[in-house]
C-alpha positions as CSV (number, residue, x, y, z in Angstrom):
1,X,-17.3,-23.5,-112.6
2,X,-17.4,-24.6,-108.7
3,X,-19.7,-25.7,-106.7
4,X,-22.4,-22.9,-106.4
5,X,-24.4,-23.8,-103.5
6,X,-21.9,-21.4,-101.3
7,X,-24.4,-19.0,-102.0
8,X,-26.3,-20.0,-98.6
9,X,-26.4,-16.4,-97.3
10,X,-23.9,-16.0,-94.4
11,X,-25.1,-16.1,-90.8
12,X,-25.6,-12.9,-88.9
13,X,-22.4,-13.1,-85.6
14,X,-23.3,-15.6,-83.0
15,X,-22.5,-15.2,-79.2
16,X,-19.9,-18.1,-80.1
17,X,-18.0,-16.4,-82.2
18,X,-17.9,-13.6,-80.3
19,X,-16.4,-15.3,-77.4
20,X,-14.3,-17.1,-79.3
21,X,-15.8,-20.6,-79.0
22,X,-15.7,-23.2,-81.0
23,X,-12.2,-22.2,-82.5
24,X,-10.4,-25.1,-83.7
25,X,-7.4,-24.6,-82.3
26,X,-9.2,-24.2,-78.4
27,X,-7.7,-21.4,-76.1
28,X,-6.5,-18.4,-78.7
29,X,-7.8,-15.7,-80.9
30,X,-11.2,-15.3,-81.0
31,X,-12.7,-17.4,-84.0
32,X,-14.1,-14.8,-87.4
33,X,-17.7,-15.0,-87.6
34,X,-17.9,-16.0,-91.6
35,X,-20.9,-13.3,-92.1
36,X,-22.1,-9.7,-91.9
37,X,-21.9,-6.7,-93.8
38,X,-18.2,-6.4,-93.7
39,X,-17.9,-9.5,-96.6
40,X,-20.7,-8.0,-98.4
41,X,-19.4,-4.7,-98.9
42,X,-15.5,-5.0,-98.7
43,X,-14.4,-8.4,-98.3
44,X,-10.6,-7.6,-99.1
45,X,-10.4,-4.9,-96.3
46,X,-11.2,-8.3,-94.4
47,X,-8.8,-10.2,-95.9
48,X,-6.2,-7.8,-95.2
49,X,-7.0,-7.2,-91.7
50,X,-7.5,-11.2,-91.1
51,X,-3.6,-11.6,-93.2
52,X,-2.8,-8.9,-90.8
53,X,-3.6,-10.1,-87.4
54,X,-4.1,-14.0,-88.2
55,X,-1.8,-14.6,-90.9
56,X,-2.4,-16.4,-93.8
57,X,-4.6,-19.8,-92.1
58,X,-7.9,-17.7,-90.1
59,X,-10.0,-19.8,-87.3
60,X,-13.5,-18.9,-88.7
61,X,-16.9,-19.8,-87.2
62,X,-20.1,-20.9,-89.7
63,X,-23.8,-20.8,-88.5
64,X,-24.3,-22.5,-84.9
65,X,-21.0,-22.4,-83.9
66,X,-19.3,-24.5,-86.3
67,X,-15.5,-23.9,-86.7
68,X,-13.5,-24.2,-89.8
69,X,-10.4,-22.9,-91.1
70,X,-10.0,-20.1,-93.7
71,X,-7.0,-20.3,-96.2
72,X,-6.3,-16.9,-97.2
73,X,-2.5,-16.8,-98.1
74,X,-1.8,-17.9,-102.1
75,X,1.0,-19.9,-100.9
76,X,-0.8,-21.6,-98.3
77,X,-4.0,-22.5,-101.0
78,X,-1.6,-23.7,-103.6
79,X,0.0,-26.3,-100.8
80,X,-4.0,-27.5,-100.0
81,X,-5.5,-27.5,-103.2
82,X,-2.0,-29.3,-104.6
83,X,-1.9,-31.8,-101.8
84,X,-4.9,-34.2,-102.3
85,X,-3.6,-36.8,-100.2
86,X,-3.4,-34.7,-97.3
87,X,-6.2,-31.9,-97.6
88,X,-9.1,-34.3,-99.4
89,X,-12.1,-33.1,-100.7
90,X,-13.7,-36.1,-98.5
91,X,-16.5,-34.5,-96.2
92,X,-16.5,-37.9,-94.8
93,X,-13.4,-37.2,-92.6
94,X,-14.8,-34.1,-90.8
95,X,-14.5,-34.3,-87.1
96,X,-18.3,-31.8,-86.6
97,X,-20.7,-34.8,-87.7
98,X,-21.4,-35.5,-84.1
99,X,-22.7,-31.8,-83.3
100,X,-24.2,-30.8,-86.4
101,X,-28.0,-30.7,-86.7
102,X,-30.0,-32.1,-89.6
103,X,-31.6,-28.6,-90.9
104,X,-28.1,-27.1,-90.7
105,X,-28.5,-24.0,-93.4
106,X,-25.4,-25.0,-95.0
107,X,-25.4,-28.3,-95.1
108,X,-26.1,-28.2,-99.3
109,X,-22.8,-26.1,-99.7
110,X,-20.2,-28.3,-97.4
111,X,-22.6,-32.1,-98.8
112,X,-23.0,-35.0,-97.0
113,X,-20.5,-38.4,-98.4
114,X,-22.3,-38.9,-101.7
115,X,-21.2,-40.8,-105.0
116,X,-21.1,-37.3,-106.7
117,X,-18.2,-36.3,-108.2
118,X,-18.3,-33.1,-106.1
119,X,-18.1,-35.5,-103.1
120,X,-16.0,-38.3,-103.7
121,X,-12.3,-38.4,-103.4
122,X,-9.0,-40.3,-104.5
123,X,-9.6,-43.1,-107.3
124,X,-13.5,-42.5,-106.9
125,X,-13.1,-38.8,-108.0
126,X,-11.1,-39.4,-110.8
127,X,-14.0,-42.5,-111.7
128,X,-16.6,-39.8,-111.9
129,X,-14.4,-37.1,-114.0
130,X,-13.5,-39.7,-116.3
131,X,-16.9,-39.8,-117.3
132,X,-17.7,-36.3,-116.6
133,X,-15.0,-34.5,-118.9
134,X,-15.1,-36.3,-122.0
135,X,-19.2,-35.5,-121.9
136,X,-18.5,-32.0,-121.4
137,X,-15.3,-32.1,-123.7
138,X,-18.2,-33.1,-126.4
139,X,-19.6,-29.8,-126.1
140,X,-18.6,-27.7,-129.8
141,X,-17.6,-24.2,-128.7
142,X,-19.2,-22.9,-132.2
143,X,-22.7,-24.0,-131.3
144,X,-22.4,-23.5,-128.0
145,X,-22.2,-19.6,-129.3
146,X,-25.4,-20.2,-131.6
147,X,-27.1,-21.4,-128.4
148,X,-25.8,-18.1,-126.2
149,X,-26.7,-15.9,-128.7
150,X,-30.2,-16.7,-129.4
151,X,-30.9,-17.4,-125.9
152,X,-29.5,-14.4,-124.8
153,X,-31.3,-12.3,-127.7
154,X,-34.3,-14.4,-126.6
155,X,-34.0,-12.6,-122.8
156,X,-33.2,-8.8,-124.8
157,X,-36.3,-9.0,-126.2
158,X,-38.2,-9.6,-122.8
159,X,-36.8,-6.0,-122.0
160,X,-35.7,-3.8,-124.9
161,X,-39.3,-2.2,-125.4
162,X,-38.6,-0.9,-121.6
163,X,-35.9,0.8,-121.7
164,X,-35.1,0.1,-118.3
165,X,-33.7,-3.3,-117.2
166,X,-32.1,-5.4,-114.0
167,X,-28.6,-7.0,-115.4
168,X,-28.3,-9.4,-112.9
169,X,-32.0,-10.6,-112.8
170,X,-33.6,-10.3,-116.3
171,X,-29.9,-11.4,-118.1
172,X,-27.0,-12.9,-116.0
173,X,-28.7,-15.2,-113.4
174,X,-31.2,-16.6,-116.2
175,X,-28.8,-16.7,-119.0
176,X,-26.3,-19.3,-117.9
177,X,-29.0,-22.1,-116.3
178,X,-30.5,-21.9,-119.7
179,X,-27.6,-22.6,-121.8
180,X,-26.8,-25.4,-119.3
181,X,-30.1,-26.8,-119.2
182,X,-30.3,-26.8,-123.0
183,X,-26.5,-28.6,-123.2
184,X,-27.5,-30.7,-121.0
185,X,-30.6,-32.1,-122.5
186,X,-34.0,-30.4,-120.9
187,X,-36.3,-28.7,-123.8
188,X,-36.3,-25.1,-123.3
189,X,-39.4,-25.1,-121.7
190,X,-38.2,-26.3,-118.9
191,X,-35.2,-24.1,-118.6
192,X,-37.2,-21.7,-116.3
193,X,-38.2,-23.9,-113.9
194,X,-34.5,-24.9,-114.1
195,X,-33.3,-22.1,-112.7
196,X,-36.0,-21.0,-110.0
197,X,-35.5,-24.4,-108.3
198,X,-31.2,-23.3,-108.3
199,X,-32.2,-19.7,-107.1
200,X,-34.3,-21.4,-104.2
201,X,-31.1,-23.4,-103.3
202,X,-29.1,-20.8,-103.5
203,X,-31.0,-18.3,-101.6
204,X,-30.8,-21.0,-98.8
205,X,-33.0,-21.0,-95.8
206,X,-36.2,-23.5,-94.9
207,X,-36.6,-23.9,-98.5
208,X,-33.3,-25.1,-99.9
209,X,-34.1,-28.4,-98.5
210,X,-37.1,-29.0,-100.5
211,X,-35.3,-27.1,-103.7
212,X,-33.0,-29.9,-103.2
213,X,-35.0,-32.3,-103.8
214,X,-37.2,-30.7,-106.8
215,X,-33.6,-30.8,-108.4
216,X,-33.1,-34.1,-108.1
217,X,-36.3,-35.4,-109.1
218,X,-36.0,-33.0,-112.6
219,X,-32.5,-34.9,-113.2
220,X,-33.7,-38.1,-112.8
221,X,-36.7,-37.1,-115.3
222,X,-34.1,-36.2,-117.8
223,X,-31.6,-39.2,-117.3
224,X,-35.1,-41.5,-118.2
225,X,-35.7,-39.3,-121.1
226,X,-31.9,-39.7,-122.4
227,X,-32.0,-43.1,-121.9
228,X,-35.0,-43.7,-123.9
229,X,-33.7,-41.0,-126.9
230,X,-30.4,-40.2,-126.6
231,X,-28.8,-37.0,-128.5
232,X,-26.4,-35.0,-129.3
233,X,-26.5,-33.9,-125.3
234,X,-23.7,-34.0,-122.1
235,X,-26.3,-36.6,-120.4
236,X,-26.2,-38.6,-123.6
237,X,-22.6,-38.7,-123.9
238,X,-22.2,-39.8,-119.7
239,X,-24.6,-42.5,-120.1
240,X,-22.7,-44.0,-123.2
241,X,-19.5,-44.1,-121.2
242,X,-18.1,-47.3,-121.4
243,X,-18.2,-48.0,-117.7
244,X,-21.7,-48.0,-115.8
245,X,-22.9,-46.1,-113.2
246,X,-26.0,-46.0,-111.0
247,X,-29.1,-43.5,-111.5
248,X,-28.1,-42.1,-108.4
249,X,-24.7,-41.7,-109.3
250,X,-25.6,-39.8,-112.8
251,X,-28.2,-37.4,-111.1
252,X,-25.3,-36.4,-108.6
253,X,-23.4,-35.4,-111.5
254,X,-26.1,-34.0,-113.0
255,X,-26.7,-31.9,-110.5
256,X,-23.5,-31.0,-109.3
257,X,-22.3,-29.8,-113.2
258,X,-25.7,-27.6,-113.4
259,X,-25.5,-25.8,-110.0
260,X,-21.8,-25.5,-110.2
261,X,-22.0,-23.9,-113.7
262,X,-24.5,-21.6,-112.7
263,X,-24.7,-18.8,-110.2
264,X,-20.7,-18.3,-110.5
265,X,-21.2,-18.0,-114.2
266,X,-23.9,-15.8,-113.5
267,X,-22.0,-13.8,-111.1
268,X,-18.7,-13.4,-113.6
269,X,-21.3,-11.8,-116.2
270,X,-23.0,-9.6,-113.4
271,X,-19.3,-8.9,-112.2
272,X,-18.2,-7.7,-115.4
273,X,-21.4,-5.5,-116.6
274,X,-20.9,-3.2,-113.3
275,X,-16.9,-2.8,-114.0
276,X,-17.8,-1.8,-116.9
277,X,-20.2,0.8,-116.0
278,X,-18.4,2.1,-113.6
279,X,-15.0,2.2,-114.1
280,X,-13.6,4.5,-116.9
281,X,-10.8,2.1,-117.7
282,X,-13.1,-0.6,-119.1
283,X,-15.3,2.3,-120.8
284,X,-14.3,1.2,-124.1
285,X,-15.9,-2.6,-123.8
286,X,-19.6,-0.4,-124.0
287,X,-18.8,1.5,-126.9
288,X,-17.9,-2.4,-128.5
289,X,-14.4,-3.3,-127.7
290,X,-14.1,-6.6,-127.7
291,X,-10.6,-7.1,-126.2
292,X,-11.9,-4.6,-123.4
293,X,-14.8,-7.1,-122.8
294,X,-12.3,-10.1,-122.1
295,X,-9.7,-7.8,-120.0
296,X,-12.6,-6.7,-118.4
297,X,-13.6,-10.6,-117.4
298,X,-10.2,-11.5,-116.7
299,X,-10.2,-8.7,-114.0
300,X,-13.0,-10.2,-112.4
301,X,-11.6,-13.4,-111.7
302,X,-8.3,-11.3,-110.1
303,X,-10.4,-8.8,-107.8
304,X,-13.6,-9.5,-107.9
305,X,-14.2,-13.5,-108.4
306,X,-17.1,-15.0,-108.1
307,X,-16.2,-17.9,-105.8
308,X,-14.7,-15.7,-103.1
309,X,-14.7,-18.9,-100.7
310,X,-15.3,-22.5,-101.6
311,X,-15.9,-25.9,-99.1
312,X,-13.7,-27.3,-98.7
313,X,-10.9,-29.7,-97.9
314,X,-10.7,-31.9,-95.2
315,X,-7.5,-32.7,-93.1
316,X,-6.9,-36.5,-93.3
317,X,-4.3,-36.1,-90.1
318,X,-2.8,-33.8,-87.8
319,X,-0.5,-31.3,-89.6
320,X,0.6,-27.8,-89.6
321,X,-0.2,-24.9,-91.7
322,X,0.4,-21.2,-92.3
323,X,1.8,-21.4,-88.3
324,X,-1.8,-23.4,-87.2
325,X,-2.0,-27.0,-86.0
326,X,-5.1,-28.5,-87.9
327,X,-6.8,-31.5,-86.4
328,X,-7.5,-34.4,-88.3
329,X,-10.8,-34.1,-90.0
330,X,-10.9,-30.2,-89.9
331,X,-12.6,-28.4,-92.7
332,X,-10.4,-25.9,-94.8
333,X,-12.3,-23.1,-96.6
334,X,-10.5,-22.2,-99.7
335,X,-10.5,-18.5,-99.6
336,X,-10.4,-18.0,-103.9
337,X,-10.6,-14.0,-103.7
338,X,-7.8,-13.3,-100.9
339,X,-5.7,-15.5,-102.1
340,X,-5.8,-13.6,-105.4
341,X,-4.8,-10.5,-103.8
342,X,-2.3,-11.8,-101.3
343,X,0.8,-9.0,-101.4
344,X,3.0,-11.8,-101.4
345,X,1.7,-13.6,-104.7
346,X,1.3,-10.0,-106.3
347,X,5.2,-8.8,-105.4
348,X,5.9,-12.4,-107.3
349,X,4.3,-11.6,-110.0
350,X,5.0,-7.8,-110.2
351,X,9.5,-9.6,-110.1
352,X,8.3,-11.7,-112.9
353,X,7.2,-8.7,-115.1
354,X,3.5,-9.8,-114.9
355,X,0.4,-7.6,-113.3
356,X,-2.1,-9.3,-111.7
357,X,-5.3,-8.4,-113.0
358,X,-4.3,-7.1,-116.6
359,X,-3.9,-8.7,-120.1
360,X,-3.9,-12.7,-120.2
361,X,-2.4,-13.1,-116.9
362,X,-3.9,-16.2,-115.6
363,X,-2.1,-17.2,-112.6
364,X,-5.2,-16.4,-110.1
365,X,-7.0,-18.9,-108.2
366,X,-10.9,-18.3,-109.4
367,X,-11.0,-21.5,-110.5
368,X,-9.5,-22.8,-107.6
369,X,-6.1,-25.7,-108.5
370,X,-5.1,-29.0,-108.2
371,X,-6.8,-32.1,-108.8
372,X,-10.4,-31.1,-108.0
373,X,-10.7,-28.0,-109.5
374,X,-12.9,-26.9,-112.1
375,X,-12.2,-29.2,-114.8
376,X,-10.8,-27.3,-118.0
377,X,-13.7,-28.0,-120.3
378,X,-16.1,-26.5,-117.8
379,X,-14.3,-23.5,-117.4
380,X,-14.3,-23.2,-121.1
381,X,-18.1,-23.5,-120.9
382,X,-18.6,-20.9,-118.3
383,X,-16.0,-18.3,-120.2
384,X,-18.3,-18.6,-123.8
385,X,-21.4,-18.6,-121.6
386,X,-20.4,-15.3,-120.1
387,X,-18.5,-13.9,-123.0
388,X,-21.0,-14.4,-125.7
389,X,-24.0,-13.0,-123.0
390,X,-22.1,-9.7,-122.7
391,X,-20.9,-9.4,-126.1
392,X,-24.4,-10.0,-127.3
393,X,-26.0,-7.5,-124.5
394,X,-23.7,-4.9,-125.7
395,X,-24.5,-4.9,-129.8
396,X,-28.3,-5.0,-128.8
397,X,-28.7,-1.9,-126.2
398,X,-24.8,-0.2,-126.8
399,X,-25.8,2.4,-124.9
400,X,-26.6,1.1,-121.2
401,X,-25.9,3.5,-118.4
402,X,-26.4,2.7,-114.7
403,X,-29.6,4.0,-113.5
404,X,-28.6,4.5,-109.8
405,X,-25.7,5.7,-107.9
406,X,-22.7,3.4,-108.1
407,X,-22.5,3.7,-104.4
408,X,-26.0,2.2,-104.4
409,X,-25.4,-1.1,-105.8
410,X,-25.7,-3.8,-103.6
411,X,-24.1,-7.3,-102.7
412,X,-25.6,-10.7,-102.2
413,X,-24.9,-10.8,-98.4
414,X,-22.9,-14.2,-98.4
415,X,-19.2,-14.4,-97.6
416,X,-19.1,-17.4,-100.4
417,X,-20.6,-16.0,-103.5
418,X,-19.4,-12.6,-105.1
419,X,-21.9,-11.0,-107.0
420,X,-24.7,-8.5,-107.1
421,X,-28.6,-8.2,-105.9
422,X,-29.1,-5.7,-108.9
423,X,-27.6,-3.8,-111.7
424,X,-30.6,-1.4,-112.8
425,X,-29.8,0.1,-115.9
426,X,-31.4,2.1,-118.8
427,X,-31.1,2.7,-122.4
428,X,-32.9,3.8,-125.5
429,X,-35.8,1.5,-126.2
430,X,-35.3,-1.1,-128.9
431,X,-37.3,-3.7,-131.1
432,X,-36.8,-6.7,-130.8
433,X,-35.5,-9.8,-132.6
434,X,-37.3,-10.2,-135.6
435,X,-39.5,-7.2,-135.0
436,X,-39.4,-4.8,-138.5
437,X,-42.5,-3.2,-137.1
């Protein structure tokens, strides 16, 4: 699980980009605009070309003209993500303040210097995981299960009388904010309202602002009500960590472990339903093969991850990289997905007698590496949250079948987040849960 709010759809080209202004490194190559169809609909024909023409470290330009760097080599991603004390996850250093405006649309994905664990760096980061991953640690992978399976047979029954459903809508977007909201405290009444303020912040625009906010004010609602009764509940277990912390501090992390838990989560079960309907080799995970279902999953996070790219590190000097001279206080974009599929990682692998992509391999970078990246027990989470989902989805309606064209199926159009608008599918009406009618 990483930071989710990098579903802020991508801008549209601007006349910047274009011209090549705003390019980090001045006079050069024009900058890539991080946006348009092109990452919607094959990002690694991108990659390629970019690794092609750029090499593995890519001037890109964001919304309004502002530049950044995109780390697509696997070699080059391991050196950031392994070097904390010279790539930092410390927004603070970045050189753009000055020239950014307030409503910038992705200002949620990139933050602002916050006590979050998300946004702190150093001694202070490690201050918030130490109370972060023992909370999460807490969480018992058998009930856990319990909890997917009757939520998810709770969402089944909203559908199976139809025959006809939308994957990504009516199951994998819902499915993981509930869990989470239920781990992390919230009855399950307020699970829904959960997870339309999180699609309002993803889906980014004049809105996300104000979703902000609404997502805040629920967390601190919930750190009262944990305080007052604690449980058997992650907030429970942060707030009887032996060192204190401010409200502020606890809502950050609050926040940051729902939202980063949920749309990639999401986005992994979405991932894996259309691979499976599509492609003949994972057939056999629809007709109830379990091992199929995790090779299937495991193939996702190789060629398809979620978190395609993820903001970001920040130089903390001048330095060189991938043949580029970054600036102090330049913003590295950790491209996930083409680092997966960099040729040069995947000849490594293929001398080592392993295949990207297949069996238990797990040498890709989906959940990003080195000190601030996803922390184990949340990647656990996110595995049995999607797992569990699909497993479930399968025994109930073992007979799903697209309902459109595979060619059909569309993209979120964001160069971040990897994942679909839809999955319409049918199959042969069932009762639900319960029902003996």
């Amino acid at each position: 699980m990483t930071h989710p709010s990098s579903a802020v759809p991508s801008p549209e080209p601007t006349t910047e980009a274009r011209t090549g202004a705003g390019c980090p490194v001045g006079p050069g190559p024009a900058a890539v605009p991080l946006g348009g169809p092109g990452f919607q609909a094959e990002p690694q024909a991108l990659y390629q070309a970019m690794r092609r023409e750029r090499g593995p470290v890519v001037p890109v330009e964001l919304a309004g003209g502002v530049p950044a760097w995109l780390v697509i080599g696997y070699r080059e991603l391991h050196q950031v993500t392994g070097d904390g004390a010279l790539f930092p996850r410390d927004v603070g250093l970045w050189n753009q303040w000055d020239s950014l405006p307030e409503d910038w649309p992705l200002l949620p994905m990139v933050g602002r210097p916050m006590p979050s664990i998300y946004f702190t760096a150093g001694a202070e980061h490690r201050r918030h995981a130490e109370m972060v991953g023992p909370a999460l640690e807490g969480v018992e992978p058998h009930e856990l299960r319990a909890h997917c399976e009757q939520l998810s047979d709770r969402l089944i029954d909203g559908v199976c009388r139809r025959g006809t459903a939308d994957l990504i809508a009516d199951f994998a977007v819902p499915l993981p904010v509930l869990v989470l909201a239920r781990l992390l405290g919230f009855p399950d009444d307020e699970g829904p309202e959960i997870a339309q303020v999180l699609k309002e912040l993803a889906d980014g625009g004049s809105g996300a602002q104000e979703a902000y906010a609404r997502f805040g004010e629920h967390m601190s609602r919930l750190l009262s009500a944990r305080r007052a009764a604690p449980g058997n509940d992650v907030t429970s277990r942060m707030l009887a960590h032996p060192e204190a912390f401010t409200d502020e501090e606890y809502v950050l992390d609050l926040m940051a472990v729902t939202a980063a838990g949920h749309l990639p989560t999401a986005d992994w079960i979405g991932n894996s339903l259309r691979l499976m309907l599509t492609d003949d080799v994972f057939a056999e995970a629809l007709a109830g093969g379990r091992r199929s279902v995790a090779e299937a999953m495991n193939e996702v996070l190789w060629e398809d991850c979620p978190n395609q790219i993820l903001a970001g590190r920040w130089a903390a000097r001048d330095t060189r990289l991938g043949g580029q001279d970054i600036r102090a206080g330049d913003m590295l974009l950790l491209g996930l997905g083409a680092a997966n599929t960099d040729p040069h990682m995947r000849q490594h692998l293929s001398a080592t007698g392993s295949r990207a992509g297949q069996g238990a391999n797990s040498a890709h970078l989906a959940f990003s590496h080195g000190e601030y990246r996803c922390p184990f027990p949340a990647q656990e989470i996110a595995e049995i949250i999607a797992r569990t989902g699909i497993e479930v989805l399968l025994d109930r309606l073992p007979d799903l079948a697209l309902a459109v064209d595979a060619r059909d199926l569309v993209r979120r159009p964001s160069a971040f987040l990897r994942g679909m608008n839809s999955l319409p599918v049918r199959f042969t009406p069932v009762r639900p849960t319960g029902d003996s009618s």
